[in-house]
N, CA, C and O atoms as a GROMACS GRO file, in nm:
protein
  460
    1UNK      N    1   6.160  11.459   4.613
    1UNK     CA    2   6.110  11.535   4.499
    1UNK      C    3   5.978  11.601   4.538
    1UNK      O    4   5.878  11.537   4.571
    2UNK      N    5   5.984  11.756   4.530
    2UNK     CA    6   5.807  11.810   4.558
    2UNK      C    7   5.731  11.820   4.445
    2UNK      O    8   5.786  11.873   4.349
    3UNK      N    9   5.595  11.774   4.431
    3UNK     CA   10   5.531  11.779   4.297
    3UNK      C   11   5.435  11.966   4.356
    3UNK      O   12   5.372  12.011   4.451
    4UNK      N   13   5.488  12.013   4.212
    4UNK     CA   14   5.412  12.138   4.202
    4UNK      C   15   5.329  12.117   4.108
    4UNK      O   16   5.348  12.056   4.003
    5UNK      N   17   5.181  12.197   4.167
    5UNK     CA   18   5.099  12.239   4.074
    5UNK      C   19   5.070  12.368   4.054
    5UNK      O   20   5.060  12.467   4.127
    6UNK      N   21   5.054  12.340   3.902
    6UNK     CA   22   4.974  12.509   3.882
    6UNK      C   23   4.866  12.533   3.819
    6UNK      O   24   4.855  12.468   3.715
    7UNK      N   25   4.763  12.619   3.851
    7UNK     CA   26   4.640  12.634   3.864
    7UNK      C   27   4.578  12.750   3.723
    7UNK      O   28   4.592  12.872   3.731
    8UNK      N   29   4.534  12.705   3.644
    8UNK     CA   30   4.513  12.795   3.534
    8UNK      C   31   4.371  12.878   3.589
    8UNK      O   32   4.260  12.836   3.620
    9UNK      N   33   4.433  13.022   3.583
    9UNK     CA   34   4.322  13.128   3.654
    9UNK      C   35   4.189  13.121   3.587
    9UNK      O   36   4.173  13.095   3.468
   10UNK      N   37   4.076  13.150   3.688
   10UNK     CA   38   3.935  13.111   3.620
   10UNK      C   39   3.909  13.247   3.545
   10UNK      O   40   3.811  13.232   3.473
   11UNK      N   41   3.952  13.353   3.536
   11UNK     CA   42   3.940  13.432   3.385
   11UNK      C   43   4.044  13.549   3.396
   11UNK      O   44   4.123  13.588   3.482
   12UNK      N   45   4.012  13.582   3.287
   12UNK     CA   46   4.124  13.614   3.191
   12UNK      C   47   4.084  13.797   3.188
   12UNK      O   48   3.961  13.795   3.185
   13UNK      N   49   4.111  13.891   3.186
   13UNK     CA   50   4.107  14.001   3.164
   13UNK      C   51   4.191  14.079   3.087
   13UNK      O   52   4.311  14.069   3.114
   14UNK      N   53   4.152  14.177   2.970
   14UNK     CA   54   4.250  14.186   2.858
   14UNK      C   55   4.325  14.311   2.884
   14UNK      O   56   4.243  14.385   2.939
   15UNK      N   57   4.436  14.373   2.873
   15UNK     CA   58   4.507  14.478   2.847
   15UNK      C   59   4.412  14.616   2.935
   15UNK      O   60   4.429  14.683   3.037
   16UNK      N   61   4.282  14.608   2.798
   16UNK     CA   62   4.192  14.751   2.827
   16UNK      C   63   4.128  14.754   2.954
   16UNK      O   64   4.106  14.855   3.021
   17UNK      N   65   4.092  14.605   2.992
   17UNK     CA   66   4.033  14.578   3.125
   17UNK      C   67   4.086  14.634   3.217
   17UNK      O   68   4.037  14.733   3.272
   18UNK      N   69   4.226  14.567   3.259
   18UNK     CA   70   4.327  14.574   3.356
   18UNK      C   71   4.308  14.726   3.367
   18UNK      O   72   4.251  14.778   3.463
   19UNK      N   73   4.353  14.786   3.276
   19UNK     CA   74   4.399  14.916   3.244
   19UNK      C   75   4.244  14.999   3.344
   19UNK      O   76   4.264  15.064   3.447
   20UNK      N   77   4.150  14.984   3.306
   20UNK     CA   78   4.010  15.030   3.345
   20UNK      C   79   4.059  14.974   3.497
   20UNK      O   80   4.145  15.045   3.549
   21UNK      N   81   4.016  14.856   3.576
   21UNK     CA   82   4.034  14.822   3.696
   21UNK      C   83   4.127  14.932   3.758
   21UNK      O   84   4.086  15.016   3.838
   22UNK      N   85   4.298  14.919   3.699
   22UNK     CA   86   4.390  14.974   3.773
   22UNK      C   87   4.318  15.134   3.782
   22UNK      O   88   4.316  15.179   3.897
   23UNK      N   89   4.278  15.196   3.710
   23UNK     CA   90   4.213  15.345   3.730
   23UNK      C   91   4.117  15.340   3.866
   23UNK      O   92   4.148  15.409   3.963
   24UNK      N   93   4.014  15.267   3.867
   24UNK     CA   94   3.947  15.292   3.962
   24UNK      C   95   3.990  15.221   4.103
   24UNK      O   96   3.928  15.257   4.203
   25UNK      N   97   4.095  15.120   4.118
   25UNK     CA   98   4.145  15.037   4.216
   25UNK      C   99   4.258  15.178   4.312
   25UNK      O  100   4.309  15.152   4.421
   26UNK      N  101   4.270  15.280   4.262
   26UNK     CA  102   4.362  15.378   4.266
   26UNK      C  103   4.257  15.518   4.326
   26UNK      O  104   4.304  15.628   4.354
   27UNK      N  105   4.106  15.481   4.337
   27UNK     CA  106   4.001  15.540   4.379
   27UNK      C  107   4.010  15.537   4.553
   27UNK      O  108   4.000  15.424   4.601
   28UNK      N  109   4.026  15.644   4.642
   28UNK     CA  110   4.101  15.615   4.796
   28UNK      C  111   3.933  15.518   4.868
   28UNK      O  112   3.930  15.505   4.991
   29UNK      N  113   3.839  15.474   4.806
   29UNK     CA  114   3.722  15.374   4.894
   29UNK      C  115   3.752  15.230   4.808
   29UNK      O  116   3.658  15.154   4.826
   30UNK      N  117   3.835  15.183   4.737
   30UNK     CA  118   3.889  15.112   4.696
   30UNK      C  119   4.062  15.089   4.706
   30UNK      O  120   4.127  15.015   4.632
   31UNK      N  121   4.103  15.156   4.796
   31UNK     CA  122   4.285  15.143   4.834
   31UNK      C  123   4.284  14.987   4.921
   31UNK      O  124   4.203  14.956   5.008
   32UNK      N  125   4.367  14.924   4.883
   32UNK     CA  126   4.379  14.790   4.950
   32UNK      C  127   4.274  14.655   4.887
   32UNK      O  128   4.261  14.544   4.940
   33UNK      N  129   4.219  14.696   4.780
   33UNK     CA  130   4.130  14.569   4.722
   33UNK      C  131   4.154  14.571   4.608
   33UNK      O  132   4.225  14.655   4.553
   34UNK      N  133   4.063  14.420   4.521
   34UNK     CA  134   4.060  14.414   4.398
   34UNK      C  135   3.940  14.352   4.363
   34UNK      O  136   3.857  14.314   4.447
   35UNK      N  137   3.927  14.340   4.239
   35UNK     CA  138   3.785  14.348   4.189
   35UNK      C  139   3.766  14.208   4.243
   35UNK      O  140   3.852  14.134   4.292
   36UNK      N  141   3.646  14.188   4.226
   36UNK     CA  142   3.513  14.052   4.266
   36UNK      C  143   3.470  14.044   4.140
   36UNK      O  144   3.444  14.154   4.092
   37UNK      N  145   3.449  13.932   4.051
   37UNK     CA  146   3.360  13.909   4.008
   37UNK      C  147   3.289  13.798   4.052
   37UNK      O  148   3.345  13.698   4.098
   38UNK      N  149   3.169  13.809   4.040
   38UNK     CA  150   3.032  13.689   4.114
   38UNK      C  151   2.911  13.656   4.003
   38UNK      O  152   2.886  13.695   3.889
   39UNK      N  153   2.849  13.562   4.098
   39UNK     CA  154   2.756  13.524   3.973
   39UNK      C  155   2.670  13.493   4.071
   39UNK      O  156   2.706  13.424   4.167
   40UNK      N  157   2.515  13.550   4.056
   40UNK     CA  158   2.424  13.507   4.138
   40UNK      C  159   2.237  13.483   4.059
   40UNK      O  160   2.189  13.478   3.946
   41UNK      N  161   2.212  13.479   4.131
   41UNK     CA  162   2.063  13.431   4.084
   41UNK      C  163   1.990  13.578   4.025
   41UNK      O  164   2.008  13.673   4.101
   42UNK      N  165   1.912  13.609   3.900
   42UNK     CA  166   1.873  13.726   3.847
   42UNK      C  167   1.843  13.757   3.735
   42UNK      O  168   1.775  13.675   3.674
   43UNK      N  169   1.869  13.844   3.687
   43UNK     CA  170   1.842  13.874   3.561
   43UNK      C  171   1.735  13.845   3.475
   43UNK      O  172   1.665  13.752   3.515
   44UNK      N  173   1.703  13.892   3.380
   44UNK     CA  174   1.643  13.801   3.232
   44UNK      C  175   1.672  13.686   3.163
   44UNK      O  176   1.633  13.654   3.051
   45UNK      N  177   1.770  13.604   3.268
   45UNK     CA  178   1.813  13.490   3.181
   45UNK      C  179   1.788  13.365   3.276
   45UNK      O  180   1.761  13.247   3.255
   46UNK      N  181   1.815  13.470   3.431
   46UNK     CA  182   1.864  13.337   3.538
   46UNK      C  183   1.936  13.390   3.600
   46UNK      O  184   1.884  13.450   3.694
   47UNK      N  185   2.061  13.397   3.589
   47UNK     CA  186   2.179  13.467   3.633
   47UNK      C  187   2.226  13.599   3.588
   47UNK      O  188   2.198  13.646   3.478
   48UNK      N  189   2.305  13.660   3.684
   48UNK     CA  190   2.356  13.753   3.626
   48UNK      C  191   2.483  13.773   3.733
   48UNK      O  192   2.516  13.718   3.838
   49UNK      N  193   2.534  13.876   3.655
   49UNK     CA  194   2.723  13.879   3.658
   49UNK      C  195   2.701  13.971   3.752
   49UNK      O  196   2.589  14.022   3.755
   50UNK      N  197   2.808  14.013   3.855
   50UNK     CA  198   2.833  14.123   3.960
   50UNK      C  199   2.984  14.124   3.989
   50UNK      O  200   3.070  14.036   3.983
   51UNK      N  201   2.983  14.217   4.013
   51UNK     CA  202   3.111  14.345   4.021
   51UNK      C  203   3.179  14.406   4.126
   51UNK      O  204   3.098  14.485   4.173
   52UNK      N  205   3.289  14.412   4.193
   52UNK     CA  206   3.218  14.446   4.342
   52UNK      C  207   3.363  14.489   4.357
   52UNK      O  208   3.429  14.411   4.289
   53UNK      N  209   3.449  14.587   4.422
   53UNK     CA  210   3.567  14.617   4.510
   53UNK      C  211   3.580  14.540   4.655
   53UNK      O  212   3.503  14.568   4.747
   54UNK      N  213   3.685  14.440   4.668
   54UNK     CA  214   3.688  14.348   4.778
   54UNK      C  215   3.780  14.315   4.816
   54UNK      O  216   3.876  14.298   4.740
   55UNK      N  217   3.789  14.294   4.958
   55UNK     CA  218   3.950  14.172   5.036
   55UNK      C  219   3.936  14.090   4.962
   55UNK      O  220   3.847  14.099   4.877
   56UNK      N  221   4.030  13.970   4.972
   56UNK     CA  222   4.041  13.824   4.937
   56UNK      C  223   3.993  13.780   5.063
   56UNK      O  224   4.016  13.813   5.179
   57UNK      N  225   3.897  13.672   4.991
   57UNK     CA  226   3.875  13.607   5.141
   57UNK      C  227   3.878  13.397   5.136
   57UNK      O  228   3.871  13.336   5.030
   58UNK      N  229   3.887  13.346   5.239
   58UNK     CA  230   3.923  13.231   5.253
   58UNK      C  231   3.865  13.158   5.126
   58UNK      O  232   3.765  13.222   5.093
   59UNK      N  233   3.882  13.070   5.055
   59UNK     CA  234   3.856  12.993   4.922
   59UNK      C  235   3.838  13.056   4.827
   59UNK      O  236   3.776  12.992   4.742
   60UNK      N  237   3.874  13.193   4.788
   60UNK     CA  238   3.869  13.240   4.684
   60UNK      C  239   3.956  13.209   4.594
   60UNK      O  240   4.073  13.200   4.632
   61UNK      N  241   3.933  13.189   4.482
   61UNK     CA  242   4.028  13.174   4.363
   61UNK      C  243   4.007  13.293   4.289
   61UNK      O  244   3.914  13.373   4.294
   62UNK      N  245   4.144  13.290   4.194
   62UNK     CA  246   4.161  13.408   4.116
   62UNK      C  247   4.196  13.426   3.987
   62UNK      O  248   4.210  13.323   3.921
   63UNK      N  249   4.218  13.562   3.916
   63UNK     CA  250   4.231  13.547   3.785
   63UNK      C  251   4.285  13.677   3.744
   63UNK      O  252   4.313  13.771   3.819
   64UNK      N  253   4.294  13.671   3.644
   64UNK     CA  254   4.351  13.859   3.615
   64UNK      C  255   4.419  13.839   3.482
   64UNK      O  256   4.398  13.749   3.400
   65UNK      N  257   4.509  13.945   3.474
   65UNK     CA  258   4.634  13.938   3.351
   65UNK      C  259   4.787  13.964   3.438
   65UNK      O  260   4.872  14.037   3.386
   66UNK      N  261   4.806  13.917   3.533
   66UNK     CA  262   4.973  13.966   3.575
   66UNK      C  263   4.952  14.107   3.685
   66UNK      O  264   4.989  14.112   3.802
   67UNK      N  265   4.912  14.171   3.638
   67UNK     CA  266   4.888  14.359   3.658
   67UNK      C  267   4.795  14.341   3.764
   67UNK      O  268   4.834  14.360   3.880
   68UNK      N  269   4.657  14.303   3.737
   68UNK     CA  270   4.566  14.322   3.839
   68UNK      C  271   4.504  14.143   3.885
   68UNK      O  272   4.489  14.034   3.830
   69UNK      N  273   4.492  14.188   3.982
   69UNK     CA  274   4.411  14.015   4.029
   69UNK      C  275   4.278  14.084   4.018
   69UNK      O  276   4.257  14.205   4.008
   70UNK      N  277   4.151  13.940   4.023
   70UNK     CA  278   4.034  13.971   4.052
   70UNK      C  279   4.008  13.801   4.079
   70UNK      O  280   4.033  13.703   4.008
   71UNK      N  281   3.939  13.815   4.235
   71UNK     CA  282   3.874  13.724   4.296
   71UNK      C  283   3.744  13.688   4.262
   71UNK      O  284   3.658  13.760   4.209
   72UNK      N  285   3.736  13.553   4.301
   72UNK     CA  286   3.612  13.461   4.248
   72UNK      C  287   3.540  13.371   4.328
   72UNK      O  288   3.578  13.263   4.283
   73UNK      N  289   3.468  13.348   4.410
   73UNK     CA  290   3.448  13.268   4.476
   73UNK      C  291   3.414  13.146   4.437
   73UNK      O  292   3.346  13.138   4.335
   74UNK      N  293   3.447  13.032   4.503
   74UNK     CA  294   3.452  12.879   4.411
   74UNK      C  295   3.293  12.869   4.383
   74UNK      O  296   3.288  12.854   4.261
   75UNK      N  297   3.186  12.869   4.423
   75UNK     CA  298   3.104  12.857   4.374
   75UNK      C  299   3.074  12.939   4.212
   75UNK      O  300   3.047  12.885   4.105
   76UNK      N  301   3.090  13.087   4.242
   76UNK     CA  302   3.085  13.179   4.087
   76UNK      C  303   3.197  13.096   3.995
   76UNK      O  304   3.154  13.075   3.882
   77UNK      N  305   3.308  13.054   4.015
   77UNK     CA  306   3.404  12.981   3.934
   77UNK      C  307   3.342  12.903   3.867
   77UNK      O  308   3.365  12.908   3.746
   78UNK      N  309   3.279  12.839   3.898
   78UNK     CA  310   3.193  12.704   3.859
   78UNK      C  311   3.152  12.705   3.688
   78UNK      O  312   3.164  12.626   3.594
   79UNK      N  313   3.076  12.907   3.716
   79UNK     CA  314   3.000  12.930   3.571
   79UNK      C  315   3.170  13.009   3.530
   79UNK      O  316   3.243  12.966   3.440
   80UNK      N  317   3.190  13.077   3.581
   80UNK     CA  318   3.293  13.162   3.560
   80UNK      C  319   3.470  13.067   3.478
   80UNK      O  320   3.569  13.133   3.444
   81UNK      N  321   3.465  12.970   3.470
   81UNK     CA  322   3.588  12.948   3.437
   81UNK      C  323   3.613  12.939   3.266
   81UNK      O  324   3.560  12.874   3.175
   82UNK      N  325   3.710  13.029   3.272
   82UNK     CA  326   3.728  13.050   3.103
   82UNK      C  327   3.670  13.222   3.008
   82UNK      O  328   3.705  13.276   2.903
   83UNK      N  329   3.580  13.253   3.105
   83UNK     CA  330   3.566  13.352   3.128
   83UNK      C  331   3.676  13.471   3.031
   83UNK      O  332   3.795  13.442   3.025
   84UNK      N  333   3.631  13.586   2.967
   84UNK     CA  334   3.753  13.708   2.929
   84UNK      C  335   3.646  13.822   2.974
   84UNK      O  336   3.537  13.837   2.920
   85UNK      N  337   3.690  13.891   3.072
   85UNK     CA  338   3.655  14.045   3.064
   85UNK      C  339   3.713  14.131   3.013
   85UNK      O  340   3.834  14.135   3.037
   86UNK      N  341   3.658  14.229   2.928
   86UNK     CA  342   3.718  14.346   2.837
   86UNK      C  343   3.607  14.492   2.925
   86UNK      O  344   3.528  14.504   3.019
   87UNK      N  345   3.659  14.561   2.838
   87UNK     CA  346   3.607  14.683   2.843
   87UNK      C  347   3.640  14.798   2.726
   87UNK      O  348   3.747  14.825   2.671
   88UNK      N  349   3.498  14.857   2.710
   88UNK     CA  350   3.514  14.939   2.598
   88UNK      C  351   3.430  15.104   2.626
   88UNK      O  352   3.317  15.126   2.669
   89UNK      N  353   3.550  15.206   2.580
   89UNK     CA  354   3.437  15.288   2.610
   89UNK      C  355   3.406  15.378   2.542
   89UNK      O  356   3.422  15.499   2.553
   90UNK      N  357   3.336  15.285   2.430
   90UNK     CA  358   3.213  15.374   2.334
   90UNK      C  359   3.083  15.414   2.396
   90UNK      O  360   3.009  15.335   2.455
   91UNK      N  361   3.062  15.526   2.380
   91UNK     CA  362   2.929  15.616   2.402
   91UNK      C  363   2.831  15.555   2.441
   91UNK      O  364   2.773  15.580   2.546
   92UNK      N  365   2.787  15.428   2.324
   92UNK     CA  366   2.699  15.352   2.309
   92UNK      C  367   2.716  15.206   2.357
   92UNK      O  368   2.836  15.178   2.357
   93UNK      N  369   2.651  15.121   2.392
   93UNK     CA  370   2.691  15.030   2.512
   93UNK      C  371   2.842  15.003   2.568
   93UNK      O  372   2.882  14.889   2.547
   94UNK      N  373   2.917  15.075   2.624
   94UNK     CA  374   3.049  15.088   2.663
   94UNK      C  375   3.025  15.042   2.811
   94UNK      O  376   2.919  15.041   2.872
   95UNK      N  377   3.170  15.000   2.860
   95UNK     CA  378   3.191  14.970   2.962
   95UNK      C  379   3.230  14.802   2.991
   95UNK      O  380   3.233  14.742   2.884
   96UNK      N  381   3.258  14.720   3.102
   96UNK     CA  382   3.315  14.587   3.124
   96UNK      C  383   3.253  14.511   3.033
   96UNK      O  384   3.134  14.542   3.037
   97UNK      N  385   3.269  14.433   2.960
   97UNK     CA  386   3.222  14.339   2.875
   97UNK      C  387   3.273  14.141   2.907
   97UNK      O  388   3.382  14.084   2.895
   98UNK      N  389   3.160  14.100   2.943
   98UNK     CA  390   3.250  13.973   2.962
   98UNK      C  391   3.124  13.869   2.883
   98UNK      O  392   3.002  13.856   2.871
   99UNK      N  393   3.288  13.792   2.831
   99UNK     CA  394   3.214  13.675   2.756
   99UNK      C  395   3.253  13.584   2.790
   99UNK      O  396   3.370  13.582   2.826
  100UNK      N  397   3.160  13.443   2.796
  100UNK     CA  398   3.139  13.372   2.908
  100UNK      C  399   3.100  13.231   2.838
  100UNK      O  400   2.984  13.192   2.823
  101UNK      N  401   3.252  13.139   2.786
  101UNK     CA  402   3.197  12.997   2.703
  101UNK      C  403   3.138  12.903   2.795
  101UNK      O  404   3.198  12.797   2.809
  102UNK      N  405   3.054  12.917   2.848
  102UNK     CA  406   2.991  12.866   2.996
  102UNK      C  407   2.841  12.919   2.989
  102UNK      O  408   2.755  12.868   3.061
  103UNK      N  409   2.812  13.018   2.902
  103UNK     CA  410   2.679  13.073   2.912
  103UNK      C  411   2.597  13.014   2.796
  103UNK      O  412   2.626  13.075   2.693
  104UNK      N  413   2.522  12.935   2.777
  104UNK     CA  414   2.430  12.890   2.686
  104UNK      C  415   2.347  12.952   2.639
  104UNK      O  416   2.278  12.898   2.552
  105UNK      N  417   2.318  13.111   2.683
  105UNK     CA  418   2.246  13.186   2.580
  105UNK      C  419   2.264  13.350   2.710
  105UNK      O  420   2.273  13.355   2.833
  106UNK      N  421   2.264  13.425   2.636
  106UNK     CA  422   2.253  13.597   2.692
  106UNK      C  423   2.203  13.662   2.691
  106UNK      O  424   2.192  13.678   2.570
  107UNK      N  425   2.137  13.747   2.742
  107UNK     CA  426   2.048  13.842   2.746
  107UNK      C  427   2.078  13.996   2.640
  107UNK      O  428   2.196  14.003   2.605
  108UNK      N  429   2.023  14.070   2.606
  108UNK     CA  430   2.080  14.168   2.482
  108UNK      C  431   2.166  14.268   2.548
  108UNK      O  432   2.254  14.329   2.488
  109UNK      N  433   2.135  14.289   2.693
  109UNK     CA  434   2.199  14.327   2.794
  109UNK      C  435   2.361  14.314   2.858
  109UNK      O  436   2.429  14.397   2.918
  110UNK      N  437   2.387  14.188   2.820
  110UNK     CA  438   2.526  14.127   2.820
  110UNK      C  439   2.533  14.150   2.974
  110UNK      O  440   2.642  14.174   3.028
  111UNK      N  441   2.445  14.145   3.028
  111UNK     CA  442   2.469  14.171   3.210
  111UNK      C  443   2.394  14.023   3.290
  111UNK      O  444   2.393  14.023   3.413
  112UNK      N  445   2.332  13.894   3.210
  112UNK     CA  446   2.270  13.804   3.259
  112UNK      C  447   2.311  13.693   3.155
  112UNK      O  448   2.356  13.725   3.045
  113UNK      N  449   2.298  13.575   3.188
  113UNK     CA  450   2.307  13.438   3.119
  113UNK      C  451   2.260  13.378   3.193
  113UNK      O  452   2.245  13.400   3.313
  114UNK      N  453   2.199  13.212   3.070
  114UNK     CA  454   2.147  13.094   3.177
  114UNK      C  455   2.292  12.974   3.141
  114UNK      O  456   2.364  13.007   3.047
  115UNK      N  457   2.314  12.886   3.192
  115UNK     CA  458   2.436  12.798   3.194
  115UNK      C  459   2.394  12.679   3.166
  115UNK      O  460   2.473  12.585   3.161
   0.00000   0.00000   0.00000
């Protein structure tokens, strides 16, 4: 008998997201990658979120909706799991939006958290 496991992805990206990614993943300095999201030392809070067009590389874990993957490195997972990225594009603060039940408070910016 083989025991399978399966691994619930460390976030989640909605419909509009995907949809946004697949546009620019279709950009020819992005042919052959998929998004990064990371989490590093910064911001107004502590941390802050980053963005990045990338290979997969050794221990990365992943996440997406089906359509698009986006890699994570196990350390960013850490803050990152549970994670939803959206995107919106109103005039006025538009663009990737991620909310983060892992962040204990945010900056007005929505681009930093402390954990």
């Amino acid at each position: 008998m083989t025991e399978t496991t399966t691994t619930e992805p460390v976030l989640a990206v909605t419909a509009r997201a995907a949809e946004e990614i697949t546009s620019m993943m279709a950009l020819p300095e992005n042919a052959g990658k998929s998004l990064r999201v990371y989490v590093e030392k910064g911001g107004c809070s502590g941390m802050q979120y980053g963005m990045v067009f990338d290979e997969r590389r050794d221990g990365d874990l992943s996440g997406g909706d089906g359509n698009v993957s986006v890699y994570v490195d196990a350390i960013s997972a850490q803050y990152l799991r549970g994670t939803v990225i959206d995107f919106s594009d109103d005039l006025t603060a538009g663009g990737f939006k991620i909310t983060n039940p892992n962040a204990r408070e945010s900056c007005g910016c929505g681009k930093s958290f402390s954990a």
